[in-house]
C-alpha positions in Angstrom: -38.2 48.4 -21.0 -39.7 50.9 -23.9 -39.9 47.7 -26.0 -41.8 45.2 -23.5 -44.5 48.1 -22.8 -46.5 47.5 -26.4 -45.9 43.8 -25.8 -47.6 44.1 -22.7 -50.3 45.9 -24.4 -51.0 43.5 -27.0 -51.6 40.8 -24.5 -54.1 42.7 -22.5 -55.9 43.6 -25.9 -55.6 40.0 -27.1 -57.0 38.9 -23.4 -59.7 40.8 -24.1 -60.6 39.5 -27.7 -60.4 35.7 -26.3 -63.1 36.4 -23.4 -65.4 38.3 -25.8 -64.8 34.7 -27.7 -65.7 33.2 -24.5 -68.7 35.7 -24.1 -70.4 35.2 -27.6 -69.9 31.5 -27.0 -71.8 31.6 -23.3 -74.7 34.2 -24.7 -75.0 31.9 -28.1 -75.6 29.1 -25.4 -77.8 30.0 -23.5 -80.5 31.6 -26.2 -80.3 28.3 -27.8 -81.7 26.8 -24.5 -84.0 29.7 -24.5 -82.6 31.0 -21.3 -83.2 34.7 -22.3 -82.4 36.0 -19.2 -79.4 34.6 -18.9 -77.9 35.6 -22.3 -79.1 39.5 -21.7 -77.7 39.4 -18.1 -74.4 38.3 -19.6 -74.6 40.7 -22.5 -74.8 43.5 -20.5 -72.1 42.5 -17.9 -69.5 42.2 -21.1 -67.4 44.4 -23.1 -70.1 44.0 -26.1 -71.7 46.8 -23.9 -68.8 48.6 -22.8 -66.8 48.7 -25.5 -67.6 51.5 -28.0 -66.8 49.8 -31.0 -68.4 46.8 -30.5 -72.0 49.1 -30.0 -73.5 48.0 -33.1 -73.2 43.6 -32.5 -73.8 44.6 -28.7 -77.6 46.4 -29.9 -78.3 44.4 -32.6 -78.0 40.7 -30.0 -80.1 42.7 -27.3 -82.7 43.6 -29.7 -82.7 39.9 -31.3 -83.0 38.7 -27.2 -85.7 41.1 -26.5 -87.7 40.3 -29.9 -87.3 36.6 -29.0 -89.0 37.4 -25.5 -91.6 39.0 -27.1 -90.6 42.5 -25.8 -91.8 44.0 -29.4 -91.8 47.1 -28.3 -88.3 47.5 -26.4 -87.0 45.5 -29.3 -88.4 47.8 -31.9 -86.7 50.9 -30.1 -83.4 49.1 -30.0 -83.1 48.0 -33.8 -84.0 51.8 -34.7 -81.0 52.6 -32.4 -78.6 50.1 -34.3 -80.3 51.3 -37.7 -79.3 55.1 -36.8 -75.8 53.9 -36.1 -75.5 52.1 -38.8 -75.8 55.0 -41.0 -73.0 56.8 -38.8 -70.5 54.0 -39.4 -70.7 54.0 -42.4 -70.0 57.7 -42.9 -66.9 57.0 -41.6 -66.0 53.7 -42.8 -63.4 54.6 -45.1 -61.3 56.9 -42.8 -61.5 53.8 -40.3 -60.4 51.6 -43.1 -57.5 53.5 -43.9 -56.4 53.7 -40.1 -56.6 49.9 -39.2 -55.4 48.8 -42.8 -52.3 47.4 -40.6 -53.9 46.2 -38.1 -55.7 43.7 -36.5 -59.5 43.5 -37.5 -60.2 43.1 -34.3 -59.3 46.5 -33.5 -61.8 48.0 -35.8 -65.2 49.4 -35.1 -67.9 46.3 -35.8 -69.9 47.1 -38.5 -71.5 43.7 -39.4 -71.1 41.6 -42.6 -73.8 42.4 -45.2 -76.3 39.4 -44.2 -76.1 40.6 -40.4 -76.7 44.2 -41.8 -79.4 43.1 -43.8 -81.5 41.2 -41.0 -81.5 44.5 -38.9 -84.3 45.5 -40.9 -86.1 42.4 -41.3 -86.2 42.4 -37.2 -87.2 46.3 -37.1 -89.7 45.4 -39.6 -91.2 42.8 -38.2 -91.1 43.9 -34.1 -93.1 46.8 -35.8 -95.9 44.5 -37.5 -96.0 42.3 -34.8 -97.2 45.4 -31.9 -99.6 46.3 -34.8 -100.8 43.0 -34.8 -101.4 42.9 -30.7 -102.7 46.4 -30.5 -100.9 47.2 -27.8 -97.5 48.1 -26.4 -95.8 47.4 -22.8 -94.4 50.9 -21.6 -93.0 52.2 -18.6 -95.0 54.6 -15.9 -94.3 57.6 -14.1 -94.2 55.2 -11.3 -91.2 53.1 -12.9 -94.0 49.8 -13.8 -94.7 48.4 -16.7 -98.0 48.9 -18.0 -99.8 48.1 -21.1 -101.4 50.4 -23.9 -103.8 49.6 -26.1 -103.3 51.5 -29.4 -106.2 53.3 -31.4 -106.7 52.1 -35.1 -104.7 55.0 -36.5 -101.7 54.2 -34.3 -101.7 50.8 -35.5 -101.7 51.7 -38.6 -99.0 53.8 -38.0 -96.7 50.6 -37.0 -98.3 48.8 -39.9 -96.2 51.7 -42.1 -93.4 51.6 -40.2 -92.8 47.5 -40.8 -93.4 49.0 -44.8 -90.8 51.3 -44.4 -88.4 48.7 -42.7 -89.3 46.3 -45.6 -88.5 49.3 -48.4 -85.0 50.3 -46.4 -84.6 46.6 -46.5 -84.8 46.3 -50.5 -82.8 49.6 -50.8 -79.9 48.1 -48.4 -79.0 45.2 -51.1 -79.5 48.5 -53.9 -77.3 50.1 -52.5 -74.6 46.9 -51.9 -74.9 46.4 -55.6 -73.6 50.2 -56.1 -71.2 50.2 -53.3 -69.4 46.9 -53.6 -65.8 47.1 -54.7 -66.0 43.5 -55.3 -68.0 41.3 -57.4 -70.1 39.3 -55.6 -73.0 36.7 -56.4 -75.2 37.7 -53.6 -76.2 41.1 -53.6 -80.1 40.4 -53.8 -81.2 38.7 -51.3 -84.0 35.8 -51.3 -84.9 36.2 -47.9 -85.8 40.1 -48.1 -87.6 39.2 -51.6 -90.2 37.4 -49.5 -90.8 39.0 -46.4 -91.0 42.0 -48.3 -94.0 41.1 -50.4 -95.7 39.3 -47.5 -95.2 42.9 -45.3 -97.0 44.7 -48.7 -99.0 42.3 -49.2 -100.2 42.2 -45.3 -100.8 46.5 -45.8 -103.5 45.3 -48.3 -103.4 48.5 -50.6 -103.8 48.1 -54.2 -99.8 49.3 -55.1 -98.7 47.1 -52.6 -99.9 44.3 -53.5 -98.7 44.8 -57.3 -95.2 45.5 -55.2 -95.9 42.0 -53.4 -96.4 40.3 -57.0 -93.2 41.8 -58.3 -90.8 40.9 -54.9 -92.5 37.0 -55.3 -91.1 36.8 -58.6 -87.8 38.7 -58.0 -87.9 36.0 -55.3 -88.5 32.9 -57.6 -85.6 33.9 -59.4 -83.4 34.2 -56.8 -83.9 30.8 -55.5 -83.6 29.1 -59.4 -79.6 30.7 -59.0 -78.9 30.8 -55.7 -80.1 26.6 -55.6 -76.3 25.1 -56.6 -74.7 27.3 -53.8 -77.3 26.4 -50.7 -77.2 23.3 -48.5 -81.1 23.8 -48.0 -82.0 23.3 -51.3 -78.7 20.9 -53.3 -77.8 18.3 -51.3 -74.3 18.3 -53.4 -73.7 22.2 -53.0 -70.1 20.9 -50.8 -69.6 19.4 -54.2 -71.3 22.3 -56.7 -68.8 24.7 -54.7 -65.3 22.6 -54.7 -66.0 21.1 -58.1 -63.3 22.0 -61.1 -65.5 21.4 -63.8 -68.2 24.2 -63.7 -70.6 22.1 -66.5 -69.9 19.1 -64.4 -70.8 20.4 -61.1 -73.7 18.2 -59.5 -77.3 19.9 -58.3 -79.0 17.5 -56.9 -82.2 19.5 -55.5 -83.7 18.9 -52.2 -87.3 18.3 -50.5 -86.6 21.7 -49.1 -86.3 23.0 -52.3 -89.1 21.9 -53.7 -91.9 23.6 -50.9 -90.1 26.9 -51.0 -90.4 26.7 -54.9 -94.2 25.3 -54.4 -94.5 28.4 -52.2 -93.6 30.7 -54.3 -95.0 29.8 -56.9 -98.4 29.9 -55.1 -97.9 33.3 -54.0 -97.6 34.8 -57.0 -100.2 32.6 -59.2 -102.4 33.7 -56.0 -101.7 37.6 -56.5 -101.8 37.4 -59.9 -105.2 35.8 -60.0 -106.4 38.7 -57.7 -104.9 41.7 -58.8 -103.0 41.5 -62.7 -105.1 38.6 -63.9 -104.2 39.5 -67.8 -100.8 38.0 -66.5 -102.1 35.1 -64.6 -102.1 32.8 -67.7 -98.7 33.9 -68.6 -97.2 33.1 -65.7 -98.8 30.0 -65.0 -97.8 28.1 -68.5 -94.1 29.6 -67.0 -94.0 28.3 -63.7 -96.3 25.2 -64.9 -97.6 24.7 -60.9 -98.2 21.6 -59.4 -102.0 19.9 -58.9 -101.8 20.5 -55.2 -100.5 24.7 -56.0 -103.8 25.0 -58.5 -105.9 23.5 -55.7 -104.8 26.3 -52.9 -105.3 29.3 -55.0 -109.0 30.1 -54.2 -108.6 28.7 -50.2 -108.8 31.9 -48.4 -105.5 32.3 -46.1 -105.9 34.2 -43.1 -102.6 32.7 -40.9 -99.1 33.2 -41.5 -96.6 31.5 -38.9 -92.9 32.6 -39.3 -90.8 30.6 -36.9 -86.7 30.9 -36.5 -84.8 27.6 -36.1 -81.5 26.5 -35.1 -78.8 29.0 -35.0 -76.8 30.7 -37.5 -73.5 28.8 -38.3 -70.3 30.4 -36.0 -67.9 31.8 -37.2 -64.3 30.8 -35.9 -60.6 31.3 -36.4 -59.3 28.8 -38.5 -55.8 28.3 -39.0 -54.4 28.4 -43.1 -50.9 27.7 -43.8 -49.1 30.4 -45.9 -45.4 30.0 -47.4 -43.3 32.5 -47.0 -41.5 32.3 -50.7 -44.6 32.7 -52.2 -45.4 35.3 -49.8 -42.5 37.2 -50.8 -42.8 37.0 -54.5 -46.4 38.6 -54.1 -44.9 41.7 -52.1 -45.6 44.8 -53.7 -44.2 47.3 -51.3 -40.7 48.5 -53.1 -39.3 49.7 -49.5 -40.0 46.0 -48.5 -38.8 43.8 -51.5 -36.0 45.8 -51.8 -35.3 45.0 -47.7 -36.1 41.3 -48.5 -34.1 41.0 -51.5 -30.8 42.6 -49.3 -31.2 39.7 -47.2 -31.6 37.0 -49.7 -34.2 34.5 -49.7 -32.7 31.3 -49.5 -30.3 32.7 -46.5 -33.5 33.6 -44.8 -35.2 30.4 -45.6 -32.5 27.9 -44.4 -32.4 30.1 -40.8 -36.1 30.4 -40.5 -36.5 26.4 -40.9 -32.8 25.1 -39.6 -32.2 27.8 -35.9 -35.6 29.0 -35.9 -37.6 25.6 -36.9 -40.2 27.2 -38.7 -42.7 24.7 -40.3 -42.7 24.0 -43.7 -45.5 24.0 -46.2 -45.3 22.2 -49.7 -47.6 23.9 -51.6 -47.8 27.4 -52.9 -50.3 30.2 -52.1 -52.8 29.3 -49.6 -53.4 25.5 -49.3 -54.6 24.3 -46.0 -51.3 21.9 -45.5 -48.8 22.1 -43.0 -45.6 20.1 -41.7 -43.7 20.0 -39.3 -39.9 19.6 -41.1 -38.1 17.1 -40.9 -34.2 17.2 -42.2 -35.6 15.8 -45.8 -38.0 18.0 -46.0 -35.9 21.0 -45.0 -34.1 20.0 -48.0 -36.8 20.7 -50.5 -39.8 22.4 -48.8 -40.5 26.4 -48.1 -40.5 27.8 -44.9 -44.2 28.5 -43.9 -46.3 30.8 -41.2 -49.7 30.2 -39.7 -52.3 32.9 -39.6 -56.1 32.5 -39.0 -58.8 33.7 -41.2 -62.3 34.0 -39.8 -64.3 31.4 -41.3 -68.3 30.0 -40.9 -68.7 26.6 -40.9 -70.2 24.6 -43.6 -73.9 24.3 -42.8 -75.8 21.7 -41.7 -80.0 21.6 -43.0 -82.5 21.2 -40.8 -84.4 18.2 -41.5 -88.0 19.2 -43.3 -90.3 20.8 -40.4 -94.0 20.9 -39.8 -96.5 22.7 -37.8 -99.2 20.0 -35.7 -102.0 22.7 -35.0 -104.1 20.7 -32.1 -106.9 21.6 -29.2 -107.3 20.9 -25.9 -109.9 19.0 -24.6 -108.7 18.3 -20.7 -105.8 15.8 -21.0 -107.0 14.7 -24.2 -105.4 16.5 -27.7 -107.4 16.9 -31.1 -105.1 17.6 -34.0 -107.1 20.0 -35.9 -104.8 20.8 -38.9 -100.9 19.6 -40.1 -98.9 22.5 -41.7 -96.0 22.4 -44.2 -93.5 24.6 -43.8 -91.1 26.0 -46.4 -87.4 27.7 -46.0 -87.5 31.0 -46.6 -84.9 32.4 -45.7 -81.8 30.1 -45.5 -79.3 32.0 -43.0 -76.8 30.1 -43.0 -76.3 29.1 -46.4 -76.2 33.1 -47.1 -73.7 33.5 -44.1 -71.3 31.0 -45.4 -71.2 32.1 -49.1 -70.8 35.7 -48.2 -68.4 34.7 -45.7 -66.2 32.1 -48.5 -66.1 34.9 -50.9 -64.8 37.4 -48.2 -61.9 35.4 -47.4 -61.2 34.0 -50.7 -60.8 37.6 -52.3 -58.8 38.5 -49.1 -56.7 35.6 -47.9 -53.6 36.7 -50.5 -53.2 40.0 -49.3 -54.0 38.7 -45.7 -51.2 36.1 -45.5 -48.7 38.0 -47.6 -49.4 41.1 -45.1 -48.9 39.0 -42.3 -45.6 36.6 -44.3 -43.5 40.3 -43.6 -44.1 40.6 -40.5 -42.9 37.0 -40.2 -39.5 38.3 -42.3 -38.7 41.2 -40.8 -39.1 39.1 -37.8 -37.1 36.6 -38.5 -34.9 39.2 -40.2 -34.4 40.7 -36.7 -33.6 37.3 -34.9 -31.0 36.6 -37.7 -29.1 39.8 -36.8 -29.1 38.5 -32.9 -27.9 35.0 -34.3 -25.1 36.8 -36.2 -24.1 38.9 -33.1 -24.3 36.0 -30.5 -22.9 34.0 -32.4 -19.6 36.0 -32.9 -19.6 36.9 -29.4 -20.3 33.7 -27.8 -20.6 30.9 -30.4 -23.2 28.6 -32.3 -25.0 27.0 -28.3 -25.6 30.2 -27.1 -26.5 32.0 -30.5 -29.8 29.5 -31.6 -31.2 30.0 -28.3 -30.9 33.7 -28.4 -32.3 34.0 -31.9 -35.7 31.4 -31.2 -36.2 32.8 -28.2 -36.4 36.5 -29.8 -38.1 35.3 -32.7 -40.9 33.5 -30.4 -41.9 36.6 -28.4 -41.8 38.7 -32.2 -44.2 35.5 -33.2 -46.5 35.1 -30.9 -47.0 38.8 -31.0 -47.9 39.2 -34.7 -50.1 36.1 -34.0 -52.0 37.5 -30.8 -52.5 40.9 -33.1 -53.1 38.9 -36.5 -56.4 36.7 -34.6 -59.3 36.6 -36.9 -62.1 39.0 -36.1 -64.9 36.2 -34.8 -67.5 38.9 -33.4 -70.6 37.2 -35.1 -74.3 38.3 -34.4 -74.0 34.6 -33.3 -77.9 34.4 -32.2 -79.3 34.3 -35.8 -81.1 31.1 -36.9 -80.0 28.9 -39.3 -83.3 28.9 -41.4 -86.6 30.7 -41.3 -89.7 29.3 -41.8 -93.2 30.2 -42.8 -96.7 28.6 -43.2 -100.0 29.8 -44.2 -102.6 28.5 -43.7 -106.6 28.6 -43.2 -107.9 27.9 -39.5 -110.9 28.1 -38.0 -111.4 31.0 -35.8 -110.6 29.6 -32.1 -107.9 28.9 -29.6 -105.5 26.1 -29.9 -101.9 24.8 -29.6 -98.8 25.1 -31.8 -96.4 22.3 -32.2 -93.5 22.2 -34.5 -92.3 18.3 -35.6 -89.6 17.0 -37.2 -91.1 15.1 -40.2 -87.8 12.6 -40.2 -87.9 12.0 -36.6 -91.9 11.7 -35.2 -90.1 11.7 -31.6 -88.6 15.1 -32.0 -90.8 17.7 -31.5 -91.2 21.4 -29.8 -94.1 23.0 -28.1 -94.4 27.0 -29.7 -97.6 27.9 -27.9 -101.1 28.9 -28.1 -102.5 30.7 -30.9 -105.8 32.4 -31.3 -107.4 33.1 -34.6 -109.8 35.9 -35.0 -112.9 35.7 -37.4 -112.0 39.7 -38.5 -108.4 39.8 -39.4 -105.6 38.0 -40.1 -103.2 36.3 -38.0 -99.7 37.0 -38.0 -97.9 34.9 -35.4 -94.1 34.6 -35.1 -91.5 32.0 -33.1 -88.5 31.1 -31.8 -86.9 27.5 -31.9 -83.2 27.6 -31.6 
């Protein structure tokens, strides 16, 4: 009985990982068909909110909810919750690391992979700018209404600072991943926080920021000239830059995305330099030799910016990788363990783990995605292999190039007043999936090996039942025994072993910006699909003042 009672409790634990599967999957669902309501009602009826170590993922999806509702303000006050908790994670990180080190991921505290981490502040930042930029904030009453205050100047000015000091914690975040990382890793700047970190400097107007504004462009520019090869936004062969053998060989084939978030950039800084370190404008311009149509922008005066989130982030999901258990074995480094292996012998253990138990066989080494079901010629010259999943982001697929239809409203009849390119800025997705493939390639090894012993010493375990039945009541009675053990010692490890999916799964796949110069007035935003005419999505009404400058954001999933 003793031994069925943690059985039982891995079930009801693994129960509840596969509806918080379900859960992400439903609330991922319905923000893409921008029912808000729907997603937060759900949210809050899960585990995400009940459960203490899934805090983090269950504050930093209501704050991306409430920002795409335009709540700023409620928004704001969430992602400065899940910033402060942040810190207090990872205080403790390391003790937590040391105490699930044998278990499931699943049972450890969520603390978000680095580009989730990283977008907190971009959404604190910007839920800050954006209540500067409406002058008020929706609050609460003594009365339990909500009511809206208009700010003075000062306290706008004070959120203005605030979106700064988001946008500075933003840049030290990736500092501070270049110090921390125990692993090397291609993607510890970040292109994404390059750019809206100048624009949020460059938006405070000061002198010093703007120089900072000049200096984050062109960290920016170089970014995107190595990060190119490795993102489906910008080479349409990065599958092929990524899987190729030959590293001189491997093919960049650069995109039309590519090309306006280069054009962009290149702007931006030819236009700061021009205003505010013009002994460097000439330098830089023979270096990032502009196009006709970047020179003819530089003296139009911008006074729009429209930053829009499309699609949604790619998911991450279990995927299953074949592992076999000779090469497993050989990899062990535990003396207690090899020595118990080695007492056994392999090949004894191999024959009964793919003749009684009818274990799968692999025929490849390591961690090959190729598995087999045996067949008595194969069981002849193949490995005995287990299946584990890893947690894995799917490849991503680019939006098609995006633009903005600016338009008036004259009764029933529609006057397009201006058409807007719009340029990636920051590819999500790409970033998601990178990070994510170097993850599990620097931790599938230790991963499958971990979870190969537990395999042996289960299999180890149902040999000694064989051997025992077997003497007892003969070869039809032992096989049974011995599966039937094995399978309940199986499925356990493989309930326990499931990949950690929690994802802050309502990301977008890409964000966009445009800037532009528009008349002061009212009018209409649409966003079109440049590749399909018939494809297109009202955003909303804008209104452009004569006095300041517009800062309008959007959600598209």
């Amino acid at each position: 009985m003793s031994k069925l009672l943690p059985l039982a409790l891995i079930f009801i634990l693994t129960a509840c990982s596969l509806q918080s599967r379900k859960d992400q999957a439903q609330i991922r669902e319905f923000f893409k068909l921008n029912e808000t309501d729907k997603a937060l009602a759900l949210l809050d009826k899960s585990e995400f909110k009940t459960d203490e170590k899934n805090k983090l993922l269950y504050l930093l999806t209501k704050g991306k909810i409430l920002f795409a509702k335009g709540e700023y303000n409620n928004a704001a006050k969430i992602f400065v919750e899940a910033s402060e908790l942040m810190d207090k994670l990872y205080t403790k990180s390391v003790k937590e690391a040391l105490l699930t080190s044998i278990a499931s991921n699943n049972n450890e505290t969520f603390y978000g992979a680095p580009y989730e981490r990283s977008l907190l502040f971009y959404y604190q930042a910007i839920s800050f700018l954006k209540i500067y930029q409406n002058g008020y904030i929706h609050t609460l009453s003594e009365s339990n209404k909500v009511v809206r205050v208009e700010l003075s100047t000062q306290e706008r000015r004070r959120y203005l600072f605030r979106a700064r000091a988001s946008a500075v914690a933003w840049d030290t975040f990736y500092k501070e991943l270049q110090r921390s990382s125990r692993e090397k890793t291609k993607f510890d700047h970040d292109l994404f926080a390059k750019i809206m970190g100048a624009k949020i400097h460059e938006m405070v107007g000061e002198r010093q920021d703007q120089q900072i504004a000049l200096q984050l462009y062109q960290d920016a520019y170089d970014i995107l000239e190595k990060s190119t090869p490795v993102f489906f936004s910008f080479n349409t062969q990065a599958m092929e830059f990524l899987t190729g053998d030959d590293e001189k060989e491997r093919p960049i084939t650069k995109s039309e995305q590519y090309e306006k978030t280069k054009n962009f950039l290149v702007y931006k800084i030819l236009s700061l330099a021009k205003k505010r370190q013009r002994w460097k404008y000439n330098k830089l311009k023979k270096k990032l030799r502009p196009s006709e149509q970047v020179l003819a922008r530089l003296d139009k005066k911008i006074n729009t910016t429209i930053v829009i989130d499309t699609g949604l982030v790619s998911p991450l999901k279990g995927e299953n990788l074949s592992f076999n258990l000779k090469s497993a074995i050989e990899n062990v480094e535990n003396p207690a363990a090899a020595a118990f292996i080695a007492g056994i012998g392999v090949p004894v253990l191999t024959y009964f783990a793919m003749g009684p138990l009818g274990l799968g066989a692999v025929k490849t080494r390591g961690e090959k995605k190729i598995y087999y079901r045996h067949s008595l010629g194969e069981a002849m010259t193949a490995e005995a292999g287990i299946e584990f999943e890893i947690p894995v982001i799917a490849k991503p697929e680019p939006l098609s190039p995006k633009e903005l239809v600016v338009y008036a409203k004259d009764g029933e009849k529609e006057q397009v007043v201006k058409t807007i390119d719009l340029s990636v800025v920051g590819p999500i997705s790409d970033t998601a999936f990178n990070m994510n493939r170097e993850r599990v390639k620097a931790s599938v090894a230790e991963r499958g090996t971990r979870i190969a012993v537990k395999h042996v010493l289960a299999i180890i375990s149902a040999y000694k039942t064989y051997q025992s039945m077997k003497e007892k009541h003969g070869e039809a009675f032992a096989r049974p025994a011995a599966f039937a053990q094995y399978l309940v010692l199986a499925k356990a490890i493989r309930e326990t072993e499931r990949a950690d999916t929690r994802q802050w799964g309502i990301l977008p796949s890409e964000v966009l910006m445009a800037e532009a110069q528009i008349k002061p007035g009212t009018y209409n935003l649409r966003l079109a699909d440049k590749k399909n005419p018939k494809s297109k999505r009202e955003l909303g009404e804008i209104t452009v003042h004569a006095d300041k400058e517009a800062f309008f954001t959007y959600s598209a999933p």
